[in-house]
BANULO-954036 format. One record per residue (C-alpha): residue number from 0; residue in one letter; z, x, y. Coordinates in nm, 3 decimals. Layout:
N
PT  num  residuo        w        u        v
PT  NUM        a        Z        X        Y
...
% end
This chain:
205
PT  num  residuo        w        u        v
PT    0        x    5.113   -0.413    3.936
PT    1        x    4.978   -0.166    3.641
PT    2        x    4.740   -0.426    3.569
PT    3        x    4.610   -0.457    3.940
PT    4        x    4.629   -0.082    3.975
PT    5        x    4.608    0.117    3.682
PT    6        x    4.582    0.433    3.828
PT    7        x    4.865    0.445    4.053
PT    8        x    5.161    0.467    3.724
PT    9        x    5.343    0.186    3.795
PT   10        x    5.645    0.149    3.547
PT   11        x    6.014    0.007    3.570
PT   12        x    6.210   -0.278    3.464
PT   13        x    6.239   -0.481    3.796
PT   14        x    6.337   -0.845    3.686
PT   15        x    6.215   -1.153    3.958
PT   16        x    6.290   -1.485    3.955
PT   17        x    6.218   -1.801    4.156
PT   18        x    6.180   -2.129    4.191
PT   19        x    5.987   -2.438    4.358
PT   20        x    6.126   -2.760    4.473
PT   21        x    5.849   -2.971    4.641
PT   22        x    5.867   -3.363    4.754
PT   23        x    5.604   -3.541    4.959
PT   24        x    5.636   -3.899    5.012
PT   25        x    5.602   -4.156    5.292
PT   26        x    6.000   -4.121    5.356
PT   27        x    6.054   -3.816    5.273
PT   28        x    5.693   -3.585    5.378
PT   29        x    5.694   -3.261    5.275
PT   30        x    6.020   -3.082    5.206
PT   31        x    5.981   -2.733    5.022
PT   32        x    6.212   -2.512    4.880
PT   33        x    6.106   -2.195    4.715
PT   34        x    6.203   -1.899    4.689
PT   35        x    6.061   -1.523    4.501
PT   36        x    6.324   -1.265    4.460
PT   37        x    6.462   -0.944    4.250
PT   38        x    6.742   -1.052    4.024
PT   39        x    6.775   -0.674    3.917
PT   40        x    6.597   -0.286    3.772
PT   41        x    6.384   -0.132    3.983
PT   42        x    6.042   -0.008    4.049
PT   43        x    5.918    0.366    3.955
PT   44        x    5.582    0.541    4.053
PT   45        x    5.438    0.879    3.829
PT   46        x    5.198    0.940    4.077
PT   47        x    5.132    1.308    4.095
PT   48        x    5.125    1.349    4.430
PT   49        x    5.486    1.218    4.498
PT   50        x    5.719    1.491    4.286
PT   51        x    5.492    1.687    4.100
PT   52        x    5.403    1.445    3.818
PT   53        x    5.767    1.324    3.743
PT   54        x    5.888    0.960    3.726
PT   55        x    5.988    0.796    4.068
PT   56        x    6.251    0.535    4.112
PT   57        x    6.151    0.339    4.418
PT   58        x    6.534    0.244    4.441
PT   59        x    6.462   -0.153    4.545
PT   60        x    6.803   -0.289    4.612
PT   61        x    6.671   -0.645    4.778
PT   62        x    6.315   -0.810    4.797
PT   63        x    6.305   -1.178    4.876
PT   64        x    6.084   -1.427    4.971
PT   65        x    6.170   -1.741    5.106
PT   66        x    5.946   -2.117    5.194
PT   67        x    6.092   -2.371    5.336
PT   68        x    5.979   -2.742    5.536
PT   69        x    6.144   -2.986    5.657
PT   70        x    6.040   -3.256    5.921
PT   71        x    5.716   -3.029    6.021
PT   72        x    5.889   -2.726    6.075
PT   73        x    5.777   -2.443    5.810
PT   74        x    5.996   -2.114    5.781
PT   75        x    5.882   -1.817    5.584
PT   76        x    6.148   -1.491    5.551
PT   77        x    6.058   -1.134    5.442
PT   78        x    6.325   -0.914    5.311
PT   79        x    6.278   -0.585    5.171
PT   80        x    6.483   -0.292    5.148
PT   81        x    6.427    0.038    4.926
PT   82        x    6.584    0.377    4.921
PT   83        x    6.218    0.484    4.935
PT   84        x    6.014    0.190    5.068
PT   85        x    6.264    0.129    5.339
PT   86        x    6.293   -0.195    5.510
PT   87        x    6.086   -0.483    5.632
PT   88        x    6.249   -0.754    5.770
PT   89        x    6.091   -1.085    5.912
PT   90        x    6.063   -1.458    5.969
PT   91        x    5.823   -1.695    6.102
PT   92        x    5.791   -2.063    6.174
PT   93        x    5.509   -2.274    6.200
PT   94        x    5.569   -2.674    6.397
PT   95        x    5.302   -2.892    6.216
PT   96        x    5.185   -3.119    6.448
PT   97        x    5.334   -3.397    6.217
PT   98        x    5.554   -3.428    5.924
PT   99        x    5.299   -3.570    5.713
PT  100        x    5.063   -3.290    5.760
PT  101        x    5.033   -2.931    5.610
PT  102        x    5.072   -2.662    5.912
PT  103        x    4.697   -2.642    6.059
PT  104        x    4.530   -2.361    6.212
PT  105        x    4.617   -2.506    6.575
PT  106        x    4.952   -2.537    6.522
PT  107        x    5.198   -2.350    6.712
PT  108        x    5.380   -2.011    6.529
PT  109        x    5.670   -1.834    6.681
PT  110        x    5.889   -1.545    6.460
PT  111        x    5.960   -1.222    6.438
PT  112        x    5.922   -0.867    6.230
PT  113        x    6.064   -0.516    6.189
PT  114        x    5.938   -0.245    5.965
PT  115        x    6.124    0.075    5.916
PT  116        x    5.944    0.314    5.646
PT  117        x    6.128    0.628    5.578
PT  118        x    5.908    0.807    5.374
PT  119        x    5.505    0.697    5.334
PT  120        x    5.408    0.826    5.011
PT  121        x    5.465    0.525    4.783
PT  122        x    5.269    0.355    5.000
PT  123        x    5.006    0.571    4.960
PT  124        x    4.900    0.366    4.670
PT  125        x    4.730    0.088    4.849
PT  126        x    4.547    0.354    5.066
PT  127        x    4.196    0.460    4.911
PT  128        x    4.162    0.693    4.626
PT  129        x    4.224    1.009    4.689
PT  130        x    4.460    0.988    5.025
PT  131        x    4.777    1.129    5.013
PT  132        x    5.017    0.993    5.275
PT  133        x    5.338    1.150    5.439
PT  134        x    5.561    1.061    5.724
PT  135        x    5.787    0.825    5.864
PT  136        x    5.665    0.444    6.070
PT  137        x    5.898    0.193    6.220
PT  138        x    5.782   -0.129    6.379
PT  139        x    5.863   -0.437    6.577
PT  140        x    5.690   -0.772    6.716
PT  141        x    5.773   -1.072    6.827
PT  142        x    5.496   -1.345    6.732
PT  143        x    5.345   -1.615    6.882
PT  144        x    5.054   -1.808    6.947
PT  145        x    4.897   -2.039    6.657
PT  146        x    4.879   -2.004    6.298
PT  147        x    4.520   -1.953    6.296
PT  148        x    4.532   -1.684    6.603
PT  149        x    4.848   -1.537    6.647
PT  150        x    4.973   -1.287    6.893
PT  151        x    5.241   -0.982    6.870
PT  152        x    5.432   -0.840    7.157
PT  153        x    5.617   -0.521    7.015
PT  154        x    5.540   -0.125    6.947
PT  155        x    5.455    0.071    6.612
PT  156        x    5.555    0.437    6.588
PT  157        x    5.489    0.717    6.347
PT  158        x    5.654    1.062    6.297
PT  159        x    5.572    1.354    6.129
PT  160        x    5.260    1.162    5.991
PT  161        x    5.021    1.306    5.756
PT  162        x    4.763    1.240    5.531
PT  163        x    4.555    1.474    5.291
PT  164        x    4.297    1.436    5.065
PT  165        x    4.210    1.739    4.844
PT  166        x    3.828    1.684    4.761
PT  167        x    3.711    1.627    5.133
PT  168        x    3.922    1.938    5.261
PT  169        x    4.155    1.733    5.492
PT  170        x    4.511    1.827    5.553
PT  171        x    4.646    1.615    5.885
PT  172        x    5.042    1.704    5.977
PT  173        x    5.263    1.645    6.248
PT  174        x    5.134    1.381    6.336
PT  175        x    5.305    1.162    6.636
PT  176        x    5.207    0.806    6.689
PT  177        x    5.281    0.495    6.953
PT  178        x    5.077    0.190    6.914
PT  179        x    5.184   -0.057    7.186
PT  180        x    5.110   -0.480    7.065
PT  181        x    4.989   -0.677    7.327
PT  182        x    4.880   -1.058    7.239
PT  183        x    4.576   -1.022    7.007
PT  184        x    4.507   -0.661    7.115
PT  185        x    4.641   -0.323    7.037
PT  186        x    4.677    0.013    7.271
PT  187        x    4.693    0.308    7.122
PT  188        x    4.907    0.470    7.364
PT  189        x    5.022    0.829    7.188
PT  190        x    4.839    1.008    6.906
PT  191        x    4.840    1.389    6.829
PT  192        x    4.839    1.612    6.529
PT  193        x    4.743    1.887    6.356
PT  194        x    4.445    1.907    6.094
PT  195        x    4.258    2.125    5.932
PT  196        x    3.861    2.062    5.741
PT  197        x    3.799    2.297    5.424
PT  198        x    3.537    2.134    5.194
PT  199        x    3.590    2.223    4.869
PT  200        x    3.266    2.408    4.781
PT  201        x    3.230    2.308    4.432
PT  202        x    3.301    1.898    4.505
PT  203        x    3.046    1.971    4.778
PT  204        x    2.794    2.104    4.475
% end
């Protein structure tokens, strides 16, 4: 992670192991076992913007990844949970159209997910530079369709959302949010907030 994003003060001690147990055969097509997951530490962030400069521990107490196939089906699970990341939650499977094949684009998908994200500001370090996030989203779908178009039927809600960044002059709070998922389409059902614009002269000049 300090590698990918130097910037953003990545530290810790987080240990992860895993492992991969593949066999593909004409008896025995495609059966996977693998599996990515914290065996122990943690994660910390010195990102200014989060407590004033001071080390951050992200307090990860799970975070697992899991593959496996067997007889066509294909089932992926998301676990996640963090004092400070809060939880995701999810799991998908994919029906290839025959054991001997990898899952296709046209095959059928069917799973589920649920984020809750208590506090946004570690997150803010996959937003672009400069953005400062705040707030509180939680999130849940249902999933269908096919691999290569799926479809969501579920809601995603913010509260107390807000974002700032100091060189344009932006400072958005309060911010309320309801995002309705409907197949392949999203309605923005509820957004309102309070901002203000003061361009920083000298970044201007």
């Amino acid at each position: 992670l300090a590698r990918m994003q130097p910037t953003a003060g990545w530290g810790g001690d987080m240990m992860v192991a895993g492992q991969l147990r593949m066999r593909h055969n004409r008896q025995q097509p495609w059966q996977v076992d693998a599996f990515l997951a914290r065996q122990g530490g943690d994660l910390t962030l010195s990102e200014p913007a989060i407590v004033g400069g001071s080390v951050q521990s992200l307090g990860i107490r799970q975070a697992r990844l899991e593959l496996k196939a067997k007889e066509g089906v294909w089932s992926l699970v998301e676990q996640l949970e963090g004092r400070v990341l809060g939880t995701i939650t999810g799991q998908q499977t994919v029906r290839s159209s025959s054991p001997e094949r990898l899952p296709a684009l046209a095959d059928r998908v069917s799973g589920a997910l649920d984020v809750k994200i208590g506090n946004l500001r570690p997150w803010g370090v996959w937003a672009p530079a400069g953005w400062r996030l705040s707030g509180q989203m939680a999130g849940q779908a249902a999933i269908s369709g096919t691999l290569g178009a799926p479809e969501y039927q579920g809601q995603l809600s913010g509260q107390n959302l807000g974002a700032v960044h100091t060189l344009l002059g932006v400072n958005i709070t309060d911010g309320q949010l309801l995002l309705t998922l409907q197949g392949d389409h999203a309605r923005l059902t509820k957004f309102t907030a309070k901002g203000e614009y003061r361009p920083d002269s000298a970044a201007i000049d």
